[in-house]
LOPA-248440 format. One line per 5 residues: number of its first residue (from 1); their letters; for each residue x, y, z of N, C-alpha, C. Coordinates in steps of 0.02 Angstrom, whole numbers. Layout:
BEGIN
NUM	a	X:Y:Z:X:Y:Z:X:Y:Z | ...
***
This chain:
BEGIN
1	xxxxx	-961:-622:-81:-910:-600:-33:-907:-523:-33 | -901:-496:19:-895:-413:27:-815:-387:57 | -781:-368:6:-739:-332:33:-730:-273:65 | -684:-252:91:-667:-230:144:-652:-161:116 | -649:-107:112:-610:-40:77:-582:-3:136
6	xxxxx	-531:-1:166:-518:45:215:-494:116:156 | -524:173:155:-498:235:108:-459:295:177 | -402:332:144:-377:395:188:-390:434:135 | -405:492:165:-427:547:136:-370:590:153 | -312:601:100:-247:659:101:-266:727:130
11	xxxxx	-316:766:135:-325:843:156:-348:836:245 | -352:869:277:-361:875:342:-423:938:331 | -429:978:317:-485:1032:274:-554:999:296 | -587:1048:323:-680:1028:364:-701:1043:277 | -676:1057:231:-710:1075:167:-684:1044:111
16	xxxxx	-653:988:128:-616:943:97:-657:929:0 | -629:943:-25:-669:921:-98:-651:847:-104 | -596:823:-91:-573:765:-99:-620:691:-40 | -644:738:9:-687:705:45:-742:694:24 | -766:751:-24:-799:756:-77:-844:686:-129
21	xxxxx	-758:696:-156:-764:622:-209:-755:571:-169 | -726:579:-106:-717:490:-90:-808:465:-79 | -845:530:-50:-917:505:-35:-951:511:-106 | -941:540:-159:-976:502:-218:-942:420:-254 | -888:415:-241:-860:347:-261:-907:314:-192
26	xxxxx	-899:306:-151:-950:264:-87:-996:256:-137 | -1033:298:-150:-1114:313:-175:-1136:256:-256 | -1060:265:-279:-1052:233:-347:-1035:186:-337 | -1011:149:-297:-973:98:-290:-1016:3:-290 | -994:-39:-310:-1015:-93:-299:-1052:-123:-247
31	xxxxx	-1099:-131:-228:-1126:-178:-184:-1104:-205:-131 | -1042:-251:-155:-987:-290:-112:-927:-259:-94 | -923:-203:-94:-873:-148:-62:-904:-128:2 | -852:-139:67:-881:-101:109:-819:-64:147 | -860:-1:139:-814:54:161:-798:89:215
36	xxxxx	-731:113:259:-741:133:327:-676:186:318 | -690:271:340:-643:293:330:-567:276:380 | -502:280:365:-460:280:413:-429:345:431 | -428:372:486:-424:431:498:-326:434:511 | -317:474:482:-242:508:494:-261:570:529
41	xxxxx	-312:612:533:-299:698:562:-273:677:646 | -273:629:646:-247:636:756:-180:601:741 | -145:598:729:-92:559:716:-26:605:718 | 23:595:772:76:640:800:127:640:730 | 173:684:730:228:669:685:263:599:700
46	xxxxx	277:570:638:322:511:645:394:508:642 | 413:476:715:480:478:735:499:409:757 | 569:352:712:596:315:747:608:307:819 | 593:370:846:593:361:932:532:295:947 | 491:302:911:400:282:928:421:209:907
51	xxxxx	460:171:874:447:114:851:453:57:896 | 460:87:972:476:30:1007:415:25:1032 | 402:88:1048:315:94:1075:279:137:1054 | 219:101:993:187:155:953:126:194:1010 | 127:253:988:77:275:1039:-10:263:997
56	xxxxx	-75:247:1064:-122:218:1030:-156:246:957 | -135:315:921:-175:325:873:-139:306:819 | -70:289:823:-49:248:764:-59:165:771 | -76:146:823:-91:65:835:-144:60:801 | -190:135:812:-248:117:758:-262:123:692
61	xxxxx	-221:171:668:-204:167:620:-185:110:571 | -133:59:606:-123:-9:562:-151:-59:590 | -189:-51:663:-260:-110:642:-300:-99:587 | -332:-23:578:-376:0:528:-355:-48:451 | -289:-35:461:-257:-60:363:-269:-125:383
66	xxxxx	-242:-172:453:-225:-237:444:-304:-254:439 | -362:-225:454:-450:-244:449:-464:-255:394 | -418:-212:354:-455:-201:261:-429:-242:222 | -459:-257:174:-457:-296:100:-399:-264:71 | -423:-200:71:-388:-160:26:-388:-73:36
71	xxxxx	-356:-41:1:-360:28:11:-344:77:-21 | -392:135:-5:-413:166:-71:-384:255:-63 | -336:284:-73:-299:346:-66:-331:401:-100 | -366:446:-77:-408:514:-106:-391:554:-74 | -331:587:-134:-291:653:-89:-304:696:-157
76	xxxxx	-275:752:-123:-276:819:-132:-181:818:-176 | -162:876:-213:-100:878:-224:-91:948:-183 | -25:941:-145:14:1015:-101:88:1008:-144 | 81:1075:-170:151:1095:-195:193:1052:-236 | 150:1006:-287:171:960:-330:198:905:-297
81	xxxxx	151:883:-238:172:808:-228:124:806:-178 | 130:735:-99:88:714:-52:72:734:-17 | 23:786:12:12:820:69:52:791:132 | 81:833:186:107:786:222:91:746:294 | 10:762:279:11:721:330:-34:660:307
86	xxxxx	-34:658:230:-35:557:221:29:548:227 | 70:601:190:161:564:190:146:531:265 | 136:573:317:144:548:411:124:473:404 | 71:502:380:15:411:395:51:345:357 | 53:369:295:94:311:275:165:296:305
91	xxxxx	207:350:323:261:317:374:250:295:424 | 177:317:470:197:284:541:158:219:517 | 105:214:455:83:134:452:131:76:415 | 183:116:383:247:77:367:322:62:391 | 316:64:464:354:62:519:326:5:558
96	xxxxx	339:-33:620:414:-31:633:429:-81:570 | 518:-51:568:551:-95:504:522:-190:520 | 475:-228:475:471:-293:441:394:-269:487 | 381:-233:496:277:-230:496:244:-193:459 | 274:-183:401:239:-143:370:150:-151:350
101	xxxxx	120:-112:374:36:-144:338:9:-134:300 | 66:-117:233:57:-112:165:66:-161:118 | 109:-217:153:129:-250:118:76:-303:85 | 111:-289:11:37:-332:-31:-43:-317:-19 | -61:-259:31:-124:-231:-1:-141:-206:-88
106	xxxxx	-184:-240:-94:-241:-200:-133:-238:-126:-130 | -206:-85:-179:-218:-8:-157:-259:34:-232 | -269:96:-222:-279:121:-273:-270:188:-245 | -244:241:-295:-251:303:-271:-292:348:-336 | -345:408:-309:-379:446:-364:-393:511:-320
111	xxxxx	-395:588:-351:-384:639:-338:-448:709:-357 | -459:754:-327:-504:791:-362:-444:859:-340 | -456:912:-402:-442:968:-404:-496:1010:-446 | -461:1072:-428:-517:1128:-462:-473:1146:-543 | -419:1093:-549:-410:1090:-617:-395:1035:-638
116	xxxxx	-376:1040:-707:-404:982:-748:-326:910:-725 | -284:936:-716:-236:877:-682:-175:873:-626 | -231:930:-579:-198:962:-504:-175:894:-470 | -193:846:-485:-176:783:-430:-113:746:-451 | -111:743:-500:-62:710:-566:3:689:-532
121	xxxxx	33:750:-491:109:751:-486:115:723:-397 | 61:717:-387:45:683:-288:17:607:-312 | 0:600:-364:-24:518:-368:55:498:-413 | 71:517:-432:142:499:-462:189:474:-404 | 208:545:-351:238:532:-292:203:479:-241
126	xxxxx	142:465:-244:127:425:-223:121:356:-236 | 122:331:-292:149:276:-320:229:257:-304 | 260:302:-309:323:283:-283:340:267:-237 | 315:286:-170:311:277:-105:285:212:-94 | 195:200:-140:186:147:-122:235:78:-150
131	xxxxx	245:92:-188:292:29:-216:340:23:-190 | 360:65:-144:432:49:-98:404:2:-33 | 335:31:-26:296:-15:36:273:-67:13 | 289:-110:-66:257:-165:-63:194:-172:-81 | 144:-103:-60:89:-110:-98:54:-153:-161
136	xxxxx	-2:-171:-196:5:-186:-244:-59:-139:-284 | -46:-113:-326:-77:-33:-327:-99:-54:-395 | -152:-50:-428:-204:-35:-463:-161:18:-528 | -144:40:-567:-98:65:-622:-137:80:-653 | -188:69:-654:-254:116:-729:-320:69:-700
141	xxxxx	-381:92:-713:-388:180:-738:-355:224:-713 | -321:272:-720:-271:339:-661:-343:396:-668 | -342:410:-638:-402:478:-620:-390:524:-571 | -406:587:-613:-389:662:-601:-435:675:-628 | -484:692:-568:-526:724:-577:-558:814:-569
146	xxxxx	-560:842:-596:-576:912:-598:-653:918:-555 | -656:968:-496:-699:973:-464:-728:1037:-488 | -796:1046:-468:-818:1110:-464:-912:1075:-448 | -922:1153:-415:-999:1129:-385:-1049:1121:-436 | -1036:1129:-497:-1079:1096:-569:-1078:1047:-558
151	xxxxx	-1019:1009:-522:-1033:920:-546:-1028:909:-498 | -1023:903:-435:-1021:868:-357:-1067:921:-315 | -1127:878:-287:-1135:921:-216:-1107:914:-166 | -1097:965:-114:-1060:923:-48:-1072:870:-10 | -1142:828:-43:-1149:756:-1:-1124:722:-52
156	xxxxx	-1093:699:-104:-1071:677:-155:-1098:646:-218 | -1137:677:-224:-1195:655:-268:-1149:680:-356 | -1158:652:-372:-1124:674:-462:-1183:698:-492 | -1162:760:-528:-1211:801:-583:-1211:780:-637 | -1140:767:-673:-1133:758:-727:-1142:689:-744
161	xxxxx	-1153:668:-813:-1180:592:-825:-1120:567:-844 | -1050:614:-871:-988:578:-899:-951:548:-837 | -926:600:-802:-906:606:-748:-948:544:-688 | -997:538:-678:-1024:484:-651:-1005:416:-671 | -1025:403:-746:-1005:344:-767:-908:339:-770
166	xxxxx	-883:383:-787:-811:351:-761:-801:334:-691 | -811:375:-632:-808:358:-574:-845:281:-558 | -900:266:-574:-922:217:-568:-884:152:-613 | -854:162:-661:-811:121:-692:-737:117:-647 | -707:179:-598:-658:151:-606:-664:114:-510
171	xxxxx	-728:136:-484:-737:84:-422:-736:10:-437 | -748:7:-504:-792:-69:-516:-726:-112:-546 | -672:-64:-570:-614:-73:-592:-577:-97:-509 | -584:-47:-492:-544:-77:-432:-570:-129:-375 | -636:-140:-391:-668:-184:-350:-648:-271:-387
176	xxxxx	-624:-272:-455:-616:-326:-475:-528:-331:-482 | -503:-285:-469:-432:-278:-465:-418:-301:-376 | -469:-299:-339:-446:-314:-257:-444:-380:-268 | -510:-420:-310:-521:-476:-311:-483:-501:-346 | -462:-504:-397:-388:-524:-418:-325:-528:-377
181	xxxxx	-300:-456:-365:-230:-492:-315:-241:-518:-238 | -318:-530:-225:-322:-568:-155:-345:-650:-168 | -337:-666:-223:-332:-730:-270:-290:-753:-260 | -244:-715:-276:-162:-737:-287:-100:-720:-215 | -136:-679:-197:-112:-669:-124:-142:-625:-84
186	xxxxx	-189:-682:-21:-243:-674:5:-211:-625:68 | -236:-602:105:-226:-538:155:-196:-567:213 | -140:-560:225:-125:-624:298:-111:-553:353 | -146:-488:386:-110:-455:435:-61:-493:478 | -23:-422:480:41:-456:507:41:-450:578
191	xxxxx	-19:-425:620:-25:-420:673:8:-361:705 | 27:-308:675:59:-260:707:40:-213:714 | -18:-206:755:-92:-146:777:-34:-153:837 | -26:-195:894:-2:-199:974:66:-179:970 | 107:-153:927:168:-137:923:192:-76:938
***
């Protein structure tokens, strides 16, 4: 069976490092993972005005989640917490109130900085958020990863052999963590892409 990975990438940045690692995790990743980015950069500010009628780039937005298995958060940290335009994405894909298209996904969130635990305090805040959405989020391995062009090229290739093998451990972690809580509670979209 091949699951599904829908991943958002937290930075909006054409030089994204975090875009970075999401394309060496691709690279590392299991076999039966299949991956498709979901784009937040077109996505208007989110306003209860919109919930009666979402406009089309947030409809796509939670078809994108309601397509996936599961989903995989590779952000950046801004000013000790969520950049804000995943905060956007995750509000307009956890709206209108009882459609949320978080509920009971498969999630995981993991981070690169140019120091050793720049992500720390945005995957924290972001755990919180997700658990208010119901999510069901992956809790370890946690990874903060320290970037620099010694160990990542910009197509995502890993230099280092430590650094490789954890990344590749914690895809494989979360590839058997999707398969677990879609065991126990299998993916029913709630149909609220047309909303």
């Amino acid at each position: 069976m091949t699951y599904k990975v829908g991943y958002l990438v937290g930075s909006l940045s054409s030089t994204s490092i975090n875009r970075v690692l999401a394309k060496a995790i691709i690279k590392l990743a299991p076999q039966d993972l299949e991956f498709s980015e979901i784009r937040i950069d077109n996505l208007p500010l989110y306003s209860p005005d919109y919930d009666s009628d979402y406009p089309p780039e947030a409809r796509a937005l939670k078809q994108a989640i309601d397509d996936a298995d599961a989903i995989l958060f590779v952000t950046p940290e801004y000013n000790r917490s969520i950049p804000g335009a995943l905060k956007n994405a995750i509000d307009w894909a956890s709206r209108p109130w009882g459609q949320n298209s978080f509920n009971h996904i498969p999630a995981a969130v993991i981070g690169a900085s140019p120091g050793q635990l720049g992500t720390a305090l945005a995957q924290q805040a972001m755990r919180g958020v997700l658990s208010f959405c119901n999510a069901r989020q992956m809790t370890a391995p946690e990874a903060y990863i320290k970037y620099s062009t010694d160990i990542f090229t910009p197509d995502g290739d890993v230099l280092d052999d430590s650094v490789k093998a954890f990344l590749a451990n914690y895809i494989q972690e979360f590839r058997d963590y999707i398969e677990k809580v879609l065991t126990v509670i299998p993916r029913s979209p709630i149909g609220s892409a047309g909303s």
